[in-house]
N, C-alpha and C positions, 0 to 999 in steps of 0.2 A: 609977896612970897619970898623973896627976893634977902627979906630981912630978916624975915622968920627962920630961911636955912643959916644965911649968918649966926644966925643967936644959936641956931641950937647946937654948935658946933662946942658951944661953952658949957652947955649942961650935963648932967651928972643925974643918974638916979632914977624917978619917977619923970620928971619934965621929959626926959629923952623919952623913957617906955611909953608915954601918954601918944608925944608925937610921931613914933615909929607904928605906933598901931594905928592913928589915924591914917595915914602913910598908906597902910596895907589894906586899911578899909577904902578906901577911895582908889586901888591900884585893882581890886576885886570890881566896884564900881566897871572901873574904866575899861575892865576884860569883857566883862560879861554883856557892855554896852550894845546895844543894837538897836535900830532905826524898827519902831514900831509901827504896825499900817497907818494908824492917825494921826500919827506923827509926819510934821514938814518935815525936809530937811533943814532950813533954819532953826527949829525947834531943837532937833538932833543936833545941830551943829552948836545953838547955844547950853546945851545937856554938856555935851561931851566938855564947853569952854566951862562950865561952872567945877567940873571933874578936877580939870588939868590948871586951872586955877588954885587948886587945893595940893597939890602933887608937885616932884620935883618937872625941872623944864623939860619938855620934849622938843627936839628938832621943828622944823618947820617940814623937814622930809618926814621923818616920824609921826609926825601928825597928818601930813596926807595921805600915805600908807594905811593907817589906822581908820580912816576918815571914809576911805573907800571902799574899806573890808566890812566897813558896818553898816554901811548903807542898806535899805530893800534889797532885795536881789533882784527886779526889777531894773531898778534905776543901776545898781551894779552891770547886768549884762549889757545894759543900754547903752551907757558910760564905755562899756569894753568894747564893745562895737563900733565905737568912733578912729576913724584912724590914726586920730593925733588928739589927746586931752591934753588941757592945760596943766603945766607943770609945777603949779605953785598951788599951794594950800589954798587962797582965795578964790585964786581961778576955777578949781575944781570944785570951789562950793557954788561959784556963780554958774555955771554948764549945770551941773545939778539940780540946783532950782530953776534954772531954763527949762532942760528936761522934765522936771518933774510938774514945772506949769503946761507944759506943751500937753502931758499925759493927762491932767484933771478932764478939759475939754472931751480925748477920748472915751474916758470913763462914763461920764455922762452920756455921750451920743450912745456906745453899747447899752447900758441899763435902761434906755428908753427904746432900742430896739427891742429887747427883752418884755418887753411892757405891752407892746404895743401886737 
């Protein structure tokens, strides 16, 4: 990506218009992004990296902010609730999928209370 904004600092014309609207289609992508119920958040987490791969760079702050806001809301209040999250991008995907495995086990015991 890296090279691509290099280069297009040179262009003139159509090449620029082409890559300012892809730009803007993948900044629309990255707003409207949100963590679906059948979706992991790995899944989510590799969605959002295929986005911001295509996009100018975002922080590593930036993208944890971001990361947190789209999550379930679930896994959101759940995460809020802790008294101290991890403070880096990684960390906050790794607590998350902790989270979010510790939850699947729950799910299943309710829908079989349910059942039963």
């Amino acid at each position: 990506m890296d090279k691509v904004l290099y280069a297009a600092q040179f262009l003139d014309g159509e090449p620029i218009k082409a890559f300012e609207h892809l730009e803007n289609i993948n900044m629309k992508c990255y707003d409207t992004a949100c963590q679906r119920p059948s979706q992991t958040v790995i899944q989510f987490v590799n969605y959002l990296y295929d986005i911001e791969s295509e996009m100018s760079l975002y922080s590593e702050s930036q993208r944890y902010r971001y990361l947190l806001a789209k999550l379930s809301l679930k896994l959101q209040h759940i995460l809020n609730s802790y008294q101290s999250i991890p403070l880096t991008y990684l960390g906050l995907i790794a607590l998350a999928v902790q989270v979010e495995a510790n939850l699947a086990p729950k799910a299943k015991a309710e829908s079989k209370a349910f059942v039963a």
